[in-house]
Rosetta silent file (secondary structure, phi, psi, omega in degrees, C-alpha in Angstrom):
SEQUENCE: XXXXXXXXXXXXXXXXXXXXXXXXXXXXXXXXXXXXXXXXXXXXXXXXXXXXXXXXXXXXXXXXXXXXXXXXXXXXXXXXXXXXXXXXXXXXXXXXXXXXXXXXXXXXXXXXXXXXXXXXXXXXXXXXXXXXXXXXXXXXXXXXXXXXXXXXXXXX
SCORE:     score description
SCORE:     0.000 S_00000001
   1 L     0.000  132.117  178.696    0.000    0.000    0.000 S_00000001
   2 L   -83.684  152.861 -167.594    1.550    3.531   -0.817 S_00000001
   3 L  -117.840  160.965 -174.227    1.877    5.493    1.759 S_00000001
   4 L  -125.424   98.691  166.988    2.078    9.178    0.932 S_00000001
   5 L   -40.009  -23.077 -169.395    5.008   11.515    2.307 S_00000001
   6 E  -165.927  152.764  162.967    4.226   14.829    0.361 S_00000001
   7 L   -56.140  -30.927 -139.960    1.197   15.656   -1.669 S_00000001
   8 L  -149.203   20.541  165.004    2.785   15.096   -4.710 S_00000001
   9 E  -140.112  165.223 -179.920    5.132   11.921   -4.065 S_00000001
  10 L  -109.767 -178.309   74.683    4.186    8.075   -3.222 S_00000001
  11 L   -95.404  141.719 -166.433    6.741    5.837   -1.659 S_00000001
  12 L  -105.666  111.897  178.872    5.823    1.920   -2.317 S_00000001
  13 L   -89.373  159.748  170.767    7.238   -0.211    0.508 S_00000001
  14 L  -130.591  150.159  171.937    7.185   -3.678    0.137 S_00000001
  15 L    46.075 -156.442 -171.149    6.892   -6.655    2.518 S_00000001
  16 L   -69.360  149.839  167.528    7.674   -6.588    6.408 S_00000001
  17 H   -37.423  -25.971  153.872    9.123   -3.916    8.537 S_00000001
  18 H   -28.764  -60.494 -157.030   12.060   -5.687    8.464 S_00000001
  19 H  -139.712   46.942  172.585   12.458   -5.932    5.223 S_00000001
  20 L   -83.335  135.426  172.494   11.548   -2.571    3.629 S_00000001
  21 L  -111.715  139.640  161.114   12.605   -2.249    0.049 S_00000001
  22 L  -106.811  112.714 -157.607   11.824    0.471   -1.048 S_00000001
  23 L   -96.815  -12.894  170.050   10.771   -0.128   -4.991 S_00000001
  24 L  -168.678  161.476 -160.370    9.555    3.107   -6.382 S_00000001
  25 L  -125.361  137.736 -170.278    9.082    6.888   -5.650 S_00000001
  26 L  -130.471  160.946  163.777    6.204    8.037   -8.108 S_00000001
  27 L  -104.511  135.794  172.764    4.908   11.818   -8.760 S_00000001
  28 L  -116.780  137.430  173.806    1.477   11.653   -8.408 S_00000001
  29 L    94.270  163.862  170.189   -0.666   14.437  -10.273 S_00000001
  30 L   -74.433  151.742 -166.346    0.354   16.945  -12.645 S_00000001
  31 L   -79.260 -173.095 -164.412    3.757   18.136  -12.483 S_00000001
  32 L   -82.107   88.282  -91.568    4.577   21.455  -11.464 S_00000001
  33 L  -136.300  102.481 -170.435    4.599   23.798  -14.059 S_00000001
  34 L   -93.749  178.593 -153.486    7.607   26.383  -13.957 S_00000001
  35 L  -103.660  125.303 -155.123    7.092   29.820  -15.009 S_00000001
  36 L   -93.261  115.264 -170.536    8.955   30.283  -18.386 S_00000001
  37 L   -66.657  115.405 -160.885   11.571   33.396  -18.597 S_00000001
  38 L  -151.398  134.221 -166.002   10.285   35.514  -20.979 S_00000001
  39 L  -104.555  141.038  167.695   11.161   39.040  -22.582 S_00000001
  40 L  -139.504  138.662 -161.476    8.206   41.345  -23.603 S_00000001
  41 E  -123.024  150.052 -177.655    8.671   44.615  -25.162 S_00000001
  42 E  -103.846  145.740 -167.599    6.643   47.950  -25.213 S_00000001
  43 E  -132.636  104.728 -172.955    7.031   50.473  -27.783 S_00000001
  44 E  -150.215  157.970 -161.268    5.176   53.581  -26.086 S_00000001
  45 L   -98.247  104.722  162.324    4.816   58.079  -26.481 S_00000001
  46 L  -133.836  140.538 -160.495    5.196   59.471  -23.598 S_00000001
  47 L  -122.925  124.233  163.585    4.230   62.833  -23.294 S_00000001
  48 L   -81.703  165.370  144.270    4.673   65.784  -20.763 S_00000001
  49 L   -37.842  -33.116 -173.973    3.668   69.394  -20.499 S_00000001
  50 L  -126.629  -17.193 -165.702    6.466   70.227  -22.198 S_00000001
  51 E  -117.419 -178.509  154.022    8.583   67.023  -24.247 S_00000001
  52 L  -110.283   15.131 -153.349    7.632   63.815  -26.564 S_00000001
  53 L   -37.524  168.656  136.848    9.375   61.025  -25.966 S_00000001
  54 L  -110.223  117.353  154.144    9.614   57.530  -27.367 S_00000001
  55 E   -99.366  114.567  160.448   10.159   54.771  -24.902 S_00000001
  56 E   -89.278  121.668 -155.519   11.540   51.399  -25.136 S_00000001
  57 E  -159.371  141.109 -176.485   11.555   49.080  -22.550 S_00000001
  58 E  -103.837  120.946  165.538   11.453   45.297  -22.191 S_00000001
  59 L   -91.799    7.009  177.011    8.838   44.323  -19.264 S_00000001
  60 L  -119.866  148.866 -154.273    9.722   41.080  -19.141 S_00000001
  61 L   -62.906  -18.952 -170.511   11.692   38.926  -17.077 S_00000001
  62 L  -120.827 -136.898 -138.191   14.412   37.430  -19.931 S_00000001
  63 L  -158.810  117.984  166.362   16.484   39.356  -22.735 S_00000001
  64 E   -98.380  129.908 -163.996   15.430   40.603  -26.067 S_00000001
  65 E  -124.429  147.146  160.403   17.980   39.714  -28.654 S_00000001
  66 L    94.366    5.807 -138.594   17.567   40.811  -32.346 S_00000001
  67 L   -68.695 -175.627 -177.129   15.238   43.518  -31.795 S_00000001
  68 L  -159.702  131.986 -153.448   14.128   45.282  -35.207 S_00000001
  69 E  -134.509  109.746  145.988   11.415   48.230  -34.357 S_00000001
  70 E  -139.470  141.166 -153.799    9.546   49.929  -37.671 S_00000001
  71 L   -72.096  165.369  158.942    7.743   52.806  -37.488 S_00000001
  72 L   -83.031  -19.360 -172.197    4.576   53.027  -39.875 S_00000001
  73 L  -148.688  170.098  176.845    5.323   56.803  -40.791 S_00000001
  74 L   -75.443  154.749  170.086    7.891   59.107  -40.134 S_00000001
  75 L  -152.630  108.599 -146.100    7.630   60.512  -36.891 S_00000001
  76 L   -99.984  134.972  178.676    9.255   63.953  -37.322 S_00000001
  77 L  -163.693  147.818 -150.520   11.230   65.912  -34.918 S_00000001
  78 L    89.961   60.468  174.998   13.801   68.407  -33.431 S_00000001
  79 L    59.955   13.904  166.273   11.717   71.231  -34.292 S_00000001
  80 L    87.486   24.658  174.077   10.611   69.154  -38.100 S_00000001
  81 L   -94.430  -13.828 -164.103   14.153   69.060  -38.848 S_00000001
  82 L  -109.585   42.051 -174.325   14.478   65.033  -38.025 S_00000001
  83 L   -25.569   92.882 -166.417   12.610   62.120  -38.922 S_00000001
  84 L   -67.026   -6.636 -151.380   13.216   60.224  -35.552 S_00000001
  85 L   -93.776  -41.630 -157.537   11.733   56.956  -37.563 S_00000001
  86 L  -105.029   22.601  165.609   15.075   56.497  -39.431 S_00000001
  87 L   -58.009  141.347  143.023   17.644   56.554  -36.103 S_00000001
  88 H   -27.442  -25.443  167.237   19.486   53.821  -36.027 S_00000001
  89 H   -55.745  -47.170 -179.677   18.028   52.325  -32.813 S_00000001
  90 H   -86.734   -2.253  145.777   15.025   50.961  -34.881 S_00000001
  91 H   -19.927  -88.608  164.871   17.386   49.044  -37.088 S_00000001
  92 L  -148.352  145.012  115.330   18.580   46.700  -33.716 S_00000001
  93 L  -139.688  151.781 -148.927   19.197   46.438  -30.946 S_00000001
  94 L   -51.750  -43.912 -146.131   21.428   43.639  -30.401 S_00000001
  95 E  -162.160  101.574  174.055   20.675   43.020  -26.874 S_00000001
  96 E  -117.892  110.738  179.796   17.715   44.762  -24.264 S_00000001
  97 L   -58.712 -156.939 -173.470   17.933   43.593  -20.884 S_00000001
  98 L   -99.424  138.667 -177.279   14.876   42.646  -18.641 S_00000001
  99 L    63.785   24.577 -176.671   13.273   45.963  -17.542 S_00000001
 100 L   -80.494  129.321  178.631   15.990   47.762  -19.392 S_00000001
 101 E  -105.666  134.315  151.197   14.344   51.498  -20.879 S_00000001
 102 E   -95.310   68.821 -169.039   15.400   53.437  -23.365 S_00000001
 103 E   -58.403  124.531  138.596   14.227   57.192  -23.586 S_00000001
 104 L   -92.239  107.068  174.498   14.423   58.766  -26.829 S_00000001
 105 L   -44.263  130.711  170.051   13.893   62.699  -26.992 S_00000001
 106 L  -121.790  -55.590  167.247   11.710   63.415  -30.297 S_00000001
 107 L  -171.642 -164.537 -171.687   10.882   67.318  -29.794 S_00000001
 108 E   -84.354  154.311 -166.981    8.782   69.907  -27.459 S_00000001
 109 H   -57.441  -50.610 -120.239    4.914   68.972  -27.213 S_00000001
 110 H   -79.488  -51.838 -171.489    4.031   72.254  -29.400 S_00000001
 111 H   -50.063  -38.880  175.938    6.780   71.252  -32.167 S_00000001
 112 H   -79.193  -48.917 -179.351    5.609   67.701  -32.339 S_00000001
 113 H   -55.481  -62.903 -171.560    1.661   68.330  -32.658 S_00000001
 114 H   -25.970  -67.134 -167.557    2.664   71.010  -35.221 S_00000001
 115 H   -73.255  -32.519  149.652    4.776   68.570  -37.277 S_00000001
 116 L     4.852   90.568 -177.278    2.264   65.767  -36.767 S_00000001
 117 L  -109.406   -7.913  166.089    1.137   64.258  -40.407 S_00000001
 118 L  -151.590  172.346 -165.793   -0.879   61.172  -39.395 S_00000001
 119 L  -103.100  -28.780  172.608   -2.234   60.526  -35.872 S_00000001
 120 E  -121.765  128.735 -173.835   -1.903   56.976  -36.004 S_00000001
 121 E  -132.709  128.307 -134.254    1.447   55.217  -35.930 S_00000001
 122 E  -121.904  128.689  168.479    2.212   51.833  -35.361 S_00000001
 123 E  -144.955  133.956 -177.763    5.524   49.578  -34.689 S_00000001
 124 E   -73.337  152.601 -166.338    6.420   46.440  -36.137 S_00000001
 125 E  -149.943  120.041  179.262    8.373   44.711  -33.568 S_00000001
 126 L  -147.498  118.318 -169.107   10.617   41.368  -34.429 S_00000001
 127 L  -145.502  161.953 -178.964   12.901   40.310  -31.692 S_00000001
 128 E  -135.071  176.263 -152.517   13.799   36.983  -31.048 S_00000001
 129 L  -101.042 -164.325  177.221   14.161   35.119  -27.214 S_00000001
 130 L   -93.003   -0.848 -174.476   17.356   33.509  -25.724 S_00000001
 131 L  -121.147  -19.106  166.849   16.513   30.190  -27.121 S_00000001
 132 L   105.717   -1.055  178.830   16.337   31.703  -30.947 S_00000001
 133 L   -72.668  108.757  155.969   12.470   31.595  -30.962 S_00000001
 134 E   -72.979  157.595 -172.486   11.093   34.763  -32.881 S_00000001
 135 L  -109.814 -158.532 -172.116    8.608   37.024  -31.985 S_00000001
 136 L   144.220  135.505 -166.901    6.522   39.400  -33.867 S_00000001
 137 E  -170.859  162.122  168.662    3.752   42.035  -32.880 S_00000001
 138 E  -142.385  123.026 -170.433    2.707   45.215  -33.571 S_00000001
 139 E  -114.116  131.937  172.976    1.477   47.951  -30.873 S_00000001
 140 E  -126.810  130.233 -171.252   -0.712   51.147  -32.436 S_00000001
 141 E  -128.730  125.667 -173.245   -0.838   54.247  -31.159 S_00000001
 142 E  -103.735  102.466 -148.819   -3.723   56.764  -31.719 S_00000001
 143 L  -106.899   39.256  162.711   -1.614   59.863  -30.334 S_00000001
 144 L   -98.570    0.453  144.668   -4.936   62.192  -30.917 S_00000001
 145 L   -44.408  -27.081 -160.590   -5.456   61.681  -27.434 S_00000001
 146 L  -101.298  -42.429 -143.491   -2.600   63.753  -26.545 S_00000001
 147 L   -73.943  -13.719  160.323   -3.406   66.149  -28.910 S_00000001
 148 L   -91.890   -4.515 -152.478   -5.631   68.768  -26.391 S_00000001
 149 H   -76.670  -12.044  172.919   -3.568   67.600  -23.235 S_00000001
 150 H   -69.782  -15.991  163.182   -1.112   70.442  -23.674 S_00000001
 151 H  -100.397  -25.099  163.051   -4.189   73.164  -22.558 S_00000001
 152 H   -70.197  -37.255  179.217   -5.342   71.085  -19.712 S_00000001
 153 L  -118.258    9.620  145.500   -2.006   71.285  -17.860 S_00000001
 154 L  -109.854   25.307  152.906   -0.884   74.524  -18.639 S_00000001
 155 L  -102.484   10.747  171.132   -4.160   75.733  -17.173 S_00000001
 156 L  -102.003    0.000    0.000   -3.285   73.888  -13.876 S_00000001
């Protein structure tokens, strides 16, 4: 008869106290399911009273290797002298650690709404995991939300 030591083990004893053999140690139940190290990345605007930003930042617990970031449109800046779309950053990068951020400056709120040519812009995202498994997504951002928030807080 098994007698059971832990929820989730058996031992099977056999024959007299004497003479325990011990003949097999079983898992009973489903095993235990660990939680798989995993990088997930955000592509997100974030906007002040006064800047623009682009942030990148892996939110996930492992390491995004390969990453390859493209914008849907230019998304123009430094006062509409820059397409910030064609930096080099959204090429690769090689290696973003877990919770690692990246801030990019794109221009002052006024300069960016000004310069603004489509409201919604989107990024293709292809990164692959630490095991060589690629990823692919796309996060869209409808940044006409934004686009009164510059009179609500410099009337506060």
């Amino acid at each position: 008869m098994p007698y059971t030591l832990f929820p989730e083990t058996a031992v099977i004893l056999c024959g007299s106290w004497e003479k325990n053999v011990l003949l097999n140690i079983a898992v009973m139940g489903k095993k235990k399911k660990t939680k798989s190290r995993k990088g997930q990345i955000v592509v997100d605007f974030e906007i002040d009273a006064e800047m623009v930003f682009i942030v990148i930042k892996n939110i996930g617990t492992a390491p995004i290797l390969s990453l390859k970031i493209k914008p849907s449109a230019a998304i123009i800046g430094l006062e509409g002298k820059t397409d910030i779309a064609k930096l080099s950053i959204f090429e690769e990068i090689s290696y973003l650690a877990p919770l690692k951020e990246i801030k990019i400056f794109v221009d002052s709120y006024e300069s960016f709404f000004r310069h603004l040519k489509d409201w919604l812009i989107s990024f293709t995202l292809n990164y692959k995991d630490e095991s060589n498994k690629w990823y692919k997504s796309k996060i869209t951002h409808n940044l006409e939300i934004y686009s009164d928030l510059i009179f609500f807080i410099k009337k506060t």
